[in-house]
C-alpha positions as CSV (number, residue, x, y, z in Angstrom):
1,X,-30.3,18.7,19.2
2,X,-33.2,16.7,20.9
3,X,-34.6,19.6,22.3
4,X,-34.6,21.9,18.4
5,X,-36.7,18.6,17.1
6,X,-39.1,18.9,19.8
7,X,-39.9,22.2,19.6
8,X,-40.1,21.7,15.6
9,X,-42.4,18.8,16.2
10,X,-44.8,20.9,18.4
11,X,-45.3,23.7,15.9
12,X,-46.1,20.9,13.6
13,X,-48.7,19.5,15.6
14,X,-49.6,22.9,16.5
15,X,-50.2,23.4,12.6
16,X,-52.0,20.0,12.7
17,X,-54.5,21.2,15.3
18,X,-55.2,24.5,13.4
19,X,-55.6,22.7,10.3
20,X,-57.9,20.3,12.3
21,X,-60.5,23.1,13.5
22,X,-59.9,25.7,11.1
23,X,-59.2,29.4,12.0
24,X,-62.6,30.4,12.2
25,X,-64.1,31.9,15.4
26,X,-65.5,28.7,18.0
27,X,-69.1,30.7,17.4
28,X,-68.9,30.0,13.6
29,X,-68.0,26.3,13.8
30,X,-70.8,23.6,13.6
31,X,-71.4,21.5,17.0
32,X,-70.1,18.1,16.0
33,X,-71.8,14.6,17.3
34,X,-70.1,12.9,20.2
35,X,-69.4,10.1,17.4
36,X,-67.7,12.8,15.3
37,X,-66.2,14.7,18.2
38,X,-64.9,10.9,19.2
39,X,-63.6,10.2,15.6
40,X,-61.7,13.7,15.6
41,X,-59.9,13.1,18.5
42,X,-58.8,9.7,17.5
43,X,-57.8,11.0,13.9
44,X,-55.8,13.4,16.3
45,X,-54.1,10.7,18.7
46,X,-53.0,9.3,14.9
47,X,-51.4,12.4,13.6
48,X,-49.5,12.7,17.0
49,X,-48.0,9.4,17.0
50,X,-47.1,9.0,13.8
51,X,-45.4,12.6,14.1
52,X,-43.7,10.7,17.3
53,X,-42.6,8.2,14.8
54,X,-41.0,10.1,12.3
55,X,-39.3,12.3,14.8
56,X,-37.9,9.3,16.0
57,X,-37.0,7.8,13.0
58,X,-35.2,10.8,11.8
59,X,-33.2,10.4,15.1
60,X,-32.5,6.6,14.0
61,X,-34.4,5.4,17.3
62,X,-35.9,3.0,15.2
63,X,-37.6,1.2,18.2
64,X,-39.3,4.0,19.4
65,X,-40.2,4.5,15.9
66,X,-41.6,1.2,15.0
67,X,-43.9,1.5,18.3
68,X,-45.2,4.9,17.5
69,X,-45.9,4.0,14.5
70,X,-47.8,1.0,15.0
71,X,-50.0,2.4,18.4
72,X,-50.9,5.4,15.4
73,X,-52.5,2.4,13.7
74,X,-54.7,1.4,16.7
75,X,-56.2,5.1,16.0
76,X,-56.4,5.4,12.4
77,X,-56.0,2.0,10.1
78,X,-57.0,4.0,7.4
79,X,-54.0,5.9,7.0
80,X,-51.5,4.8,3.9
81,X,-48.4,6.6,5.0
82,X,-48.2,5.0,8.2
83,X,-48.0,1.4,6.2
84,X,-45.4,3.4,3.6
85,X,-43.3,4.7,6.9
86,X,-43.6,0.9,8.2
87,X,-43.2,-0.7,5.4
88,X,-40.4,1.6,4.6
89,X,-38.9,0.4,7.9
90,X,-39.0,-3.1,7.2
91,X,-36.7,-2.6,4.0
92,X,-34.7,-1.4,6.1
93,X,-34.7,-4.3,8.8
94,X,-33.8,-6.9,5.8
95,X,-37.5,-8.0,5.7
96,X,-38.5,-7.9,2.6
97,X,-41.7,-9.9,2.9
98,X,-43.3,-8.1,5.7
99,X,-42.5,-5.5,3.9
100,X,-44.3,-5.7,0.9
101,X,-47.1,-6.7,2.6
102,X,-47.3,-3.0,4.2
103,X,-46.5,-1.5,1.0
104,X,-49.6,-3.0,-0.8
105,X,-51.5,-2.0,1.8
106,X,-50.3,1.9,1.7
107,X,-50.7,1.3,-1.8
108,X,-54.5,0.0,-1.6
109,X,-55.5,3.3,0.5
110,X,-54.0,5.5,-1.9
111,X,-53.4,3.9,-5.3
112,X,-52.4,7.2,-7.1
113,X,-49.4,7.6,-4.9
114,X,-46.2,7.0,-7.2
115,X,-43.8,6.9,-4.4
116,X,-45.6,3.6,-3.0
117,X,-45.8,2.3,-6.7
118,X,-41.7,2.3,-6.4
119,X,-41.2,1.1,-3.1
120,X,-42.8,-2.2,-3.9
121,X,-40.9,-2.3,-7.1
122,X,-38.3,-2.1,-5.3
123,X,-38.8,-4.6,-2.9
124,X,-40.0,-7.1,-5.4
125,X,-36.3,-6.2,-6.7
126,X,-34.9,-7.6,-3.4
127,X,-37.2,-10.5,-3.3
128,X,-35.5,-11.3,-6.8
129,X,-39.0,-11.5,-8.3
130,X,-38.1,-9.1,-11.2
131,X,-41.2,-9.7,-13.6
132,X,-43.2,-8.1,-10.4
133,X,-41.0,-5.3,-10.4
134,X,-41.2,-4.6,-13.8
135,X,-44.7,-4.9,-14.3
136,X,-44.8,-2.3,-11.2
137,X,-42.9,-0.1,-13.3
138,X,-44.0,-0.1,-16.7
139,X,-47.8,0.2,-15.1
140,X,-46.2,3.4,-14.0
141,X,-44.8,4.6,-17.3
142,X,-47.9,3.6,-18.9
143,X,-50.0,5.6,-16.7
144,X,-47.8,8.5,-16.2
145,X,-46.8,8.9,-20.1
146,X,-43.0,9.7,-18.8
147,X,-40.6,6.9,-18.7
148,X,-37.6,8.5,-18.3
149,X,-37.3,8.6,-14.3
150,X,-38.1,5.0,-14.5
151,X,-36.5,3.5,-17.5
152,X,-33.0,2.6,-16.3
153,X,-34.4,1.0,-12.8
154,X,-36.5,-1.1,-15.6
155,X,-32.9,-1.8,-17.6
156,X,-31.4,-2.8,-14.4
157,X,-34.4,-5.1,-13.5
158,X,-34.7,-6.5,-17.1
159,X,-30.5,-7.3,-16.9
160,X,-30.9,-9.2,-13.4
161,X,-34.3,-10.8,-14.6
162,X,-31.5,-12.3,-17.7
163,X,-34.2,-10.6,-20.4
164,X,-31.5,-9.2,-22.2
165,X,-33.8,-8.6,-25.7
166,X,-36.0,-6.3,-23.3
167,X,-33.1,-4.6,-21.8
168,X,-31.6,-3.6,-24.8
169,X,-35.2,-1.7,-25.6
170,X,-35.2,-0.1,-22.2
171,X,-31.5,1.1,-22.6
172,X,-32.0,2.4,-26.0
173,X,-35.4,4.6,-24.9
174,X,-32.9,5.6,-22.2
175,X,-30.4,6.7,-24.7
176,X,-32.9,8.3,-26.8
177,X,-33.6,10.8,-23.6
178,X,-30.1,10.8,-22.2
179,X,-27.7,10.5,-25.7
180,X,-25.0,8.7,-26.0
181,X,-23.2,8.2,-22.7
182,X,-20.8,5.9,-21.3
183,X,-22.8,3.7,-19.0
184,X,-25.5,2.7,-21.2
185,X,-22.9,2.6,-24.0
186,X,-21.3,-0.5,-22.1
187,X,-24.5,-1.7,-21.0
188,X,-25.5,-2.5,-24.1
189,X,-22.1,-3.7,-25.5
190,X,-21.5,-6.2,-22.4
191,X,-25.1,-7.2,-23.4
192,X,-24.2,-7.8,-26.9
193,X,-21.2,-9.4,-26.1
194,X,-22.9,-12.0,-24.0
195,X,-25.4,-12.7,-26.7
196,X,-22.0,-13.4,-29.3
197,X,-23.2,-10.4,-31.2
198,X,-19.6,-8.9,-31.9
199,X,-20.7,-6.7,-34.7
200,X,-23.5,-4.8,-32.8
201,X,-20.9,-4.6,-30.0
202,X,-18.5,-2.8,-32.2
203,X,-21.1,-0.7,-33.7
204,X,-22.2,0.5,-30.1
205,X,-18.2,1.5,-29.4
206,X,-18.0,3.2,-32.8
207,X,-21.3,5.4,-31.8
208,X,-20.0,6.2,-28.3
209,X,-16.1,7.2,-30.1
210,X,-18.3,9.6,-33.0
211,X,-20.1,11.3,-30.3
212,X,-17.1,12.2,-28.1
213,X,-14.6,13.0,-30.7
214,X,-11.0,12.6,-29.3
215,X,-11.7,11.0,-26.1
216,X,-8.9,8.4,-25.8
217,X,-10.8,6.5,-23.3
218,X,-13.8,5.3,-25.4
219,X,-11.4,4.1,-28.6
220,X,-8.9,2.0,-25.5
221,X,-12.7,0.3,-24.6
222,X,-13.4,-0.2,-27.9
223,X,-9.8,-1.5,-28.8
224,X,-9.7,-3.8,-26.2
225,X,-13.3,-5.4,-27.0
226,X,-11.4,-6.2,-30.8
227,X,-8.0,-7.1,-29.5
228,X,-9.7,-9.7,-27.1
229,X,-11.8,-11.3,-30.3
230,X,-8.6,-11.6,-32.4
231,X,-9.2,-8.6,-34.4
232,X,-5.9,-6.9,-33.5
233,X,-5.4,-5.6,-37.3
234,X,-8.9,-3.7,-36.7
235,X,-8.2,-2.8,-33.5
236,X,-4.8,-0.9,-34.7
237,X,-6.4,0.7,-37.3
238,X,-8.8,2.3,-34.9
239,X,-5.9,3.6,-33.6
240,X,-4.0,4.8,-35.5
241,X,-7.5,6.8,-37.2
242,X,-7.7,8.4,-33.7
243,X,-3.8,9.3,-34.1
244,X,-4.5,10.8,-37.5
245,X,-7.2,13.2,-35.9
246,X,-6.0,13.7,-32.8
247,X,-2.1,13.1,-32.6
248,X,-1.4,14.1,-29.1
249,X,-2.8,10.9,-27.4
250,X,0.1,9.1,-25.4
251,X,-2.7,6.9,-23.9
252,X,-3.4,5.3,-27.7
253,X,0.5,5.3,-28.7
254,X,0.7,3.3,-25.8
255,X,-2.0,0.5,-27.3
256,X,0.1,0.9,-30.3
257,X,3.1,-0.2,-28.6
258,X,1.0,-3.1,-26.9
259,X,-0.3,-4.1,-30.7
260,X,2.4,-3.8,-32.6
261,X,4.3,-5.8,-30.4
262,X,1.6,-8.4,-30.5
263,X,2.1,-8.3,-34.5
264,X,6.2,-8.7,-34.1
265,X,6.6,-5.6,-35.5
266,X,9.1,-4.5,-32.6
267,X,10.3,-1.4,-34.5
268,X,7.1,0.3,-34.8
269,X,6.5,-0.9,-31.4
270,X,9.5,0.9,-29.7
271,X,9.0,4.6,-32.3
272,X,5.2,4.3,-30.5
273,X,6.5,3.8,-26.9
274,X,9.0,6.0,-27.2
275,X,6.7,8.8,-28.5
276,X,4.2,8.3,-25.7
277,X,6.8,8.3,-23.0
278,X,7.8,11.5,-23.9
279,X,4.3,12.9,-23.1
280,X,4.7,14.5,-19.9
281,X,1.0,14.0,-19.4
282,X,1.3,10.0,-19.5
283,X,1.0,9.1,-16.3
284,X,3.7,7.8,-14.5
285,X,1.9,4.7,-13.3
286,X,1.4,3.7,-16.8
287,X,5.0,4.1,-17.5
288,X,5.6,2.4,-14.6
289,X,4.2,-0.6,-15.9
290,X,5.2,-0.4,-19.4
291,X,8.8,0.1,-18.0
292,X,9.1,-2.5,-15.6
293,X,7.1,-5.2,-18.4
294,X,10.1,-4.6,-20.5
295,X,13.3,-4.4,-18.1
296,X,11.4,-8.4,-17.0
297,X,12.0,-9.4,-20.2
298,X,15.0,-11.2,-22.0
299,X,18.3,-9.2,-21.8
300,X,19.7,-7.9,-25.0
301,X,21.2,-4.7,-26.6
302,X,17.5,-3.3,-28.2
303,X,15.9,-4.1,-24.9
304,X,18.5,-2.3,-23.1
305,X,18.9,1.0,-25.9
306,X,15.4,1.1,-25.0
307,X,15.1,1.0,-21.6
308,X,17.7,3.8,-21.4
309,X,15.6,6.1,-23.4
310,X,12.4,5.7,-21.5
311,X,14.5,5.6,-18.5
312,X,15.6,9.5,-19.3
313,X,12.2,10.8,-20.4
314,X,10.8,9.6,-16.8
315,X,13.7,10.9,-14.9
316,X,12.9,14.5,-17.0
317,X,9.2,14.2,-16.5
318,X,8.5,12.8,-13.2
319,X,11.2,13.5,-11.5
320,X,8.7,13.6,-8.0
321,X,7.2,10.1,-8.4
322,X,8.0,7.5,-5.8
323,X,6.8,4.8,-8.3
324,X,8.8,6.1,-11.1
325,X,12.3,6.4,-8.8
326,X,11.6,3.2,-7.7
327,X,10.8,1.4,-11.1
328,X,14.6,3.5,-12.2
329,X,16.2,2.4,-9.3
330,X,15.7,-1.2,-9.9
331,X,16.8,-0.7,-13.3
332,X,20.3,0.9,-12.3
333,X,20.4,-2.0,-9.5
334,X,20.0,-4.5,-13.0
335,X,22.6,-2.7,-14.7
336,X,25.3,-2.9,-11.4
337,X,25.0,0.5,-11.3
338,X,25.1,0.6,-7.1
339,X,25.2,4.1,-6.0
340,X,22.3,5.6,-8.6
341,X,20.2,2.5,-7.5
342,X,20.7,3.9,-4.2
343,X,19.9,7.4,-4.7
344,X,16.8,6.7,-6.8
345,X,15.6,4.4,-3.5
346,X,15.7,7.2,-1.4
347,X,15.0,9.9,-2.9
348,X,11.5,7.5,-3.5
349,X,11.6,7.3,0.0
350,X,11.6,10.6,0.7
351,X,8.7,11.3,-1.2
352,X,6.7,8.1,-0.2
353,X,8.2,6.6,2.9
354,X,5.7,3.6,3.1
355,X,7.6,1.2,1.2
356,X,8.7,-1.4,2.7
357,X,10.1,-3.4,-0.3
358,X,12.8,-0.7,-0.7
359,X,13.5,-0.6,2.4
360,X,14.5,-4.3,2.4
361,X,16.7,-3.8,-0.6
362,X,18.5,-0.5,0.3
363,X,19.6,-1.1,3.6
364,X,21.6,-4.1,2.9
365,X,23.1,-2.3,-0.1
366,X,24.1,0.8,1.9
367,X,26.2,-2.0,4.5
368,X,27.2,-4.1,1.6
369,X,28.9,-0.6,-0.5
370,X,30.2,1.0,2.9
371,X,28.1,4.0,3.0
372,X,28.7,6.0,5.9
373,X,26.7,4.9,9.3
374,X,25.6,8.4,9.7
375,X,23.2,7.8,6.5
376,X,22.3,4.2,7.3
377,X,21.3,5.2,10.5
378,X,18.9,7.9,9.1
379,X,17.5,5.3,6.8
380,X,17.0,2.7,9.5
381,X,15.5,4.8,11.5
382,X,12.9,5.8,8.7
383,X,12.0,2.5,8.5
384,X,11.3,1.3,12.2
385,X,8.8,4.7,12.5
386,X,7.0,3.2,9.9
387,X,7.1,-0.8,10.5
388,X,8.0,-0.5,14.3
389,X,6.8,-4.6,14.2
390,X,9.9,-5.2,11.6
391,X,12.6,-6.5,13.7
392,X,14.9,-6.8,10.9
393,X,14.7,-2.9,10.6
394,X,15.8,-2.6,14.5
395,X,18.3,-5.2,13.5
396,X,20.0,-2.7,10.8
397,X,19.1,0.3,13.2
398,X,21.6,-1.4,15.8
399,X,24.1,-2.6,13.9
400,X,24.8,1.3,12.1
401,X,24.3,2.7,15.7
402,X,27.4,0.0,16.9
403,X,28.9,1.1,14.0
404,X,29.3,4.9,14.4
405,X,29.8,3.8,18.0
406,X,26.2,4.8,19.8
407,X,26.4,1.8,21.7
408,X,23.5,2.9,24.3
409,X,21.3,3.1,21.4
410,X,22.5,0.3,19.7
411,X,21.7,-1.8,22.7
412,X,18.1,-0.9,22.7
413,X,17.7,-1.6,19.1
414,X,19.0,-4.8,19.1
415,X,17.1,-5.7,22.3
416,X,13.8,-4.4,20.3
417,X,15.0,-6.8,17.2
418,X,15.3,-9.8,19.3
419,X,12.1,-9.2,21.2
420,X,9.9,-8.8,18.3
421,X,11.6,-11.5,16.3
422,X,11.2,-14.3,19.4
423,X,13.0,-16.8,17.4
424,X,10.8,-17.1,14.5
425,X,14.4,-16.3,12.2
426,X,17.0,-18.1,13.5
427,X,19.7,-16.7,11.3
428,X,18.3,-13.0,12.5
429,X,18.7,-14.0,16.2
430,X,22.3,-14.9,15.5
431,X,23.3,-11.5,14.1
432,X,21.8,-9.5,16.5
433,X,23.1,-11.4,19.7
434,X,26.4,-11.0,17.8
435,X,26.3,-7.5,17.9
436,X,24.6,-7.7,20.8
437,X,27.8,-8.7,22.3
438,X,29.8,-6.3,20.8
439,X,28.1,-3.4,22.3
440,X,27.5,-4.7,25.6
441,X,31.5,-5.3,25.6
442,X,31.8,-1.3,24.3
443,X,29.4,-0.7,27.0
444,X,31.7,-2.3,29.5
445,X,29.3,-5.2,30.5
446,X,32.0,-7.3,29.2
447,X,30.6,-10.8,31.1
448,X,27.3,-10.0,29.7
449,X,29.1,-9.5,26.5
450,X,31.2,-13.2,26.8
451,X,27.5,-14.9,27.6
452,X,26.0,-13.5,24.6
453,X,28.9,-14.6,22.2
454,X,29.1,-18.3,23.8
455,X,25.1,-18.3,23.0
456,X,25.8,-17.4,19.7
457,X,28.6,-19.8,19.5
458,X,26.2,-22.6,20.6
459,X,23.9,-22.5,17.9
460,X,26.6,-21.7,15.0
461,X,30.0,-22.7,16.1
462,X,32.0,-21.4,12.6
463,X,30.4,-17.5,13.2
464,X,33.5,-15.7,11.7
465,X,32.0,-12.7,13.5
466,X,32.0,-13.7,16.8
467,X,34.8,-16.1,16.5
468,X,36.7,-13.1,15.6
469,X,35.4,-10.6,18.1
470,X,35.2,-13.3,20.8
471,X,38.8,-14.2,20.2
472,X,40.4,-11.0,20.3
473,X,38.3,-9.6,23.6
474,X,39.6,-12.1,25.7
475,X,42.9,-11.7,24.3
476,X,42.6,-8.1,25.4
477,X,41.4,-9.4,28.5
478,X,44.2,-11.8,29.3
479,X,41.5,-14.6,30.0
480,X,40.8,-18.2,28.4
481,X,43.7,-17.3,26.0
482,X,43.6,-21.3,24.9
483,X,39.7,-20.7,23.8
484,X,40.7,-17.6,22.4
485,X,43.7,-19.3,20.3
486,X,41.5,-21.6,19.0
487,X,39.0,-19.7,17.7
488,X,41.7,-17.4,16.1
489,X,43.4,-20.8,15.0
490,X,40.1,-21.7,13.3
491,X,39.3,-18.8,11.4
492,X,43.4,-18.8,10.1
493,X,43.3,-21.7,8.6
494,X,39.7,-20.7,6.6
495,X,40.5,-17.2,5.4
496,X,44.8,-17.1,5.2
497,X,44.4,-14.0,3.6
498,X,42.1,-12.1,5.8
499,X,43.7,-9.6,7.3
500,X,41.5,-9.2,9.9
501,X,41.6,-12.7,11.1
502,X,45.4,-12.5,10.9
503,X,45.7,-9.5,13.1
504,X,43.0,-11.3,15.5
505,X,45.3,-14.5,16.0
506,X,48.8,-12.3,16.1
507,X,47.6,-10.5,19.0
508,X,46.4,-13.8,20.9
509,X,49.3,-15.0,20.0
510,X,51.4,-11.9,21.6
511,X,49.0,-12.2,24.9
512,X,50.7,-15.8,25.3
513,X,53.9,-14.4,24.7
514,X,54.4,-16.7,21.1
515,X,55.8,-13.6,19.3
516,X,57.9,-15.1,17.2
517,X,54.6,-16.8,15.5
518,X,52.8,-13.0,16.4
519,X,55.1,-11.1,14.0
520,X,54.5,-13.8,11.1
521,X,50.6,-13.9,11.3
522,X,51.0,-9.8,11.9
523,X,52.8,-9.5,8.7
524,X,50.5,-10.9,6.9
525,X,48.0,-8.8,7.9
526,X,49.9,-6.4,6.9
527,X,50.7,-7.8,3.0
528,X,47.2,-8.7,2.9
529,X,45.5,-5.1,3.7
530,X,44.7,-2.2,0.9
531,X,45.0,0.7,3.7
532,X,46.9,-0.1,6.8
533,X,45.1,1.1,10.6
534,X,46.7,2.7,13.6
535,X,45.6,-0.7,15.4
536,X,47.8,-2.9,13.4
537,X,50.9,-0.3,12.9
538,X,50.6,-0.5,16.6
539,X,50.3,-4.3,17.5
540,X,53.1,-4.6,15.2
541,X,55.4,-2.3,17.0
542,X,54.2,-3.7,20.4
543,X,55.4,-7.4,18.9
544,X,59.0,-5.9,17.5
545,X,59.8,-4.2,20.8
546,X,59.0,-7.4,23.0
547,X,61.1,-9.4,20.5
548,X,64.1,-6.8,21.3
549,X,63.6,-4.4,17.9
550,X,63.1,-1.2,19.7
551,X,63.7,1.2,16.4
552,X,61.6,-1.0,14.3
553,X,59.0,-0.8,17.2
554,X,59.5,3.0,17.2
555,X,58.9,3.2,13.7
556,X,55.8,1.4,13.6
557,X,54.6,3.5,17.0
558,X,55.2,6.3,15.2
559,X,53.5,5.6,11.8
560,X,50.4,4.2,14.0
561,X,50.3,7.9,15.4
562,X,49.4,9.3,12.0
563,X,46.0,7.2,11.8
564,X,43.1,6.4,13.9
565,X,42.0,3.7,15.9
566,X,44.9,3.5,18.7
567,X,45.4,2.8,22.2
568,X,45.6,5.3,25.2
569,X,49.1,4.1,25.8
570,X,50.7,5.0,22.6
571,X,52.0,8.5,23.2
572,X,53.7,7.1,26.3
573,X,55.1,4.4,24.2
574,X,56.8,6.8,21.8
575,X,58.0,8.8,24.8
576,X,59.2,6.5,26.9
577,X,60.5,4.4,24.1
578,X,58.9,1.2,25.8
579,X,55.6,-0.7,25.8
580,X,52.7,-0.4,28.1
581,X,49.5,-2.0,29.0
């Protein structure tokens, strides 16, 4: 790239040399004094550095620039643009005054030149001396008998300078050369507004809304301007004008809504709403807002009626818009309808899976309703790609992964949970070790697994979970069966009716050979379960045949068979008619 500018550069100074000594044969040209031959070839030096200078300042070398620059000043201090270039540069650098000095300087050599007229304008701008600017500028439209390139620069400088009366006159010669637009539109009505003049205010809205007939967005600005000085009577019949003209406007039926409202008028308010959400050209993120303003407020039946409605014209016209789903998700989760709330979540996510609030609500309601692991894991897993640092995420991740029995994976998520959470939630910490345990035990690192439920244990000593898991490991274990009975014994005497617990302390009970006391805990396990397991059909054989009921056992062995969840041992049991271990 370097080496393209420096060839352009030469043919310009090439050009600069013809242009110096003409194209006419060396015989034609006049012999020149050694002062003027001395002049020219200073003139020359000039012209070479200061094409050195904008070569480099084109290149953004602006050291290199700044020196070329200023040595093309030793040669020619005549020259304006090298001043412009440096003063130019100087803007740049944040330094205003030394610029400006330059720039009056350019502008002393060469007076006529507009373009230095408007730099120093400018930097008076920066300086914050905006009569200087000004005067710059209007010495320029008064001389050049065209104000329109400079007019809204004068606006702007009038507006900072707090001269709003001559502001006003610069925006409306603008607007006599541009029309009626937006900008100056507002311009002028945030200047009338800050001078209390309401009525010139309104009249500026009501030009802008006649020149762009039908353009919801100028009647909202001018509808807002009334609502906000108390004229919300005048602002709704503004609306409903537009309406009249132009009825397909969801945008306005929307600030009908709002105003009605405002008014009490609640069934006008709820026909508008309703009409504008069935505008499949709303968008969504308005609806969003309207929706979610409404669910927030006091329950009854109306509110309710209502929500359903716009809740089915959103569904039918956005059915692809994470907001939307989300905003009908938490209005099924309101209404204790679990497993729509669900599906709206992720079918949000799976247009938009940067979410992290749903994230934090879905997971725990897919564990809480018993959704399958399969699909908790797919969701969990979503979530840590995303917020990797979220160690609540790994936590979920770990404990689906335990649950559909991927207990290498599980490990490593659970391990990631605790590292990035480093104690900061305690109750976090206790979970995870929990499960923690439980997959190291699966894993067959069953000391590793003891050690993590006795830390656990430390900190909360009435964890049902590991309680309950601890328990029942070493019972399977045949080790510390007093610890184990009174961990068993504790949970028991909380929850009588769990049937988990139950079946926990029956089969400590049956490793110390208390049978007797097994079969009653067993049994009720078994009252207290909706949907008997192979594990519990079995331990309650295994505790009939050591008490000397070898059909009953056989029954129970048999009806264990049927389901999952049973030992390696149990075929052998039924065929041999006797228990094993």
């Amino acid at each position: 790239m370097k080496s393209i500018y420096r060839k352009i550069f030469t043919w310009l100074l090439i050009l600069l040399v013809i242009g110096s000594y003409g194209l006419e044969p060396a015989m034609a040209q006049k012999k020149m004094s050694r002062k003027e031959r001395k002049a020219k070839k200073k003139e020359m030096m000039a012209s070479r550095l200061f094409i050195e200078g904008q070569k480099n300042l084109m290149l953004e070398d602006f050291e290199k620039a700044y020196f070329y620059f200023n040595k093309a000043l030793e040669f020619n201090d005549q020259e304006s643009a090298i001043y412009f270039k440096l003063s130019e540069m100087m803007v740049r650098a944040n330094q205003p005054e030394k610029a400006l000095d330059l720039g009056k300087q350019a502008l002393e050599l060469d007076p006529e030149n507009k373009f230095y007229h408007l730099q120093i304008a400018e930097i008076y701008t920066k300086l914050n001396q905006n009569k200087e600017a000004a005067e710059v500028l209007e010495n320029l439209m008064e001389r050049d008998g065209n104000y329109q390139q400079y007019i809204l620069d004068l606006a702007s400088i009038y507006l900072n300078s707090k001269e709003f009366d001559k502001a006003l006159e610069a925006l409306d010669k603008a607007e006599d050369y541009y029309g009626v637009v937006e900008q100056l539109t507002a311009q002028k009505q945030r200047i009338y507004l800050r001078k209390n003049n309401l009525e010139m205010a309104i009249k500026e809205g009501e030009k802008l809304i006649d020149a762009h007939p039908g353009n919801a967005q100028y009647v909202l600005a001018l509808v807002e301007i009334l609502f906000n000085n108390n004229k919300t009577d005048q602002a709704l019949d503004l609306i409903l004008k537009s309406l009249s003209s132009y009825p397909n406007q969801p945008e306005l039926k929307m600030a009908a809504h709002t105003l009605y409202k405002e008014k009490g008028e609640l069934e006008l308010a709820g026909r508008y709403i309703r009409e504008a959400f069935k505008n499949p050209d709303l968008e969504g993120e308005t609806k969003v807002r309207a929706f979610s303003g409404i669910s927030s407020e006091i329950k009854s039946s109306s509110r309710d009626q209502l929500l359903e409605t716009l809740a089915k014209e959103m569904e039918a016209h956005h059915p692809n818009d994470p907001e939307v789903l989300l905003a009908l998700g938490e209005w099924k989760l309101q209404r204790k309808l679990v497993d729509q709330a669900i599906s709206f979540f992720r079918k949000s996510l799976s247009l938009k899976n940067d979410n992290e609030e749903i994230y934090q609500k879905l997971l725990p309601l897919m564990f809480e309703n018993q959704y399958p692991f399969t699909e908790i894991i797919e969701v969990a897993e979503m979530a840590t790609e995303v917020y990797p640092e979220k160690p609540e995420f790994w936590f979920f991740l770990g404990t689906a992964q335990l649950g559909e029995e991927e207990h290498e994976p599980a490990r490593t998520a659970l391990d990631k949970a605790l590292e990035l959470n480093a104690g900061k939630n305690s109750q976090l910490d206790l979970m995870a070790n929990g499960q923690l345990a439980d997959a190291l035990y699966a894993l067959g690192e069953k000391e590793a697994a003891f050690d993590a439920y006795q830390k656990v244990l430390s900190q909360n000593a009435n964890n049902e979970h590991i309680l309950n898991n601890y328990a029942y490991f070493l019972s399977l274990e045949k080790k510390e069966l007093d610890k184990a009975y009174k961990m068993s014994s504790k949970l028991v005497s909380r929850f009588p009716e769990n049937p988990t617990y139950l079946d926990t302390h029956a089969w400590v009970l049956f490793q110390m050979s208390r049978y007797e006391e097994a079969k009653t805990y067993m049994e009720k396990a078994i009252k207290h379960l909706d949907t008997l397991s192979g594990v519990i059909l079995e331990h309650y054989g295994d505790i009939l045949f050591k008490l000397g009921e070898e059909d009953a056992a056989l029954k129970y062995w048999n009806k264990a068979k049927e389901m999952k969840e049973t030992s390696e041992f149990l075929t052998l049991k039924i065929k041999n008619k006797t228990y094993y271990e």
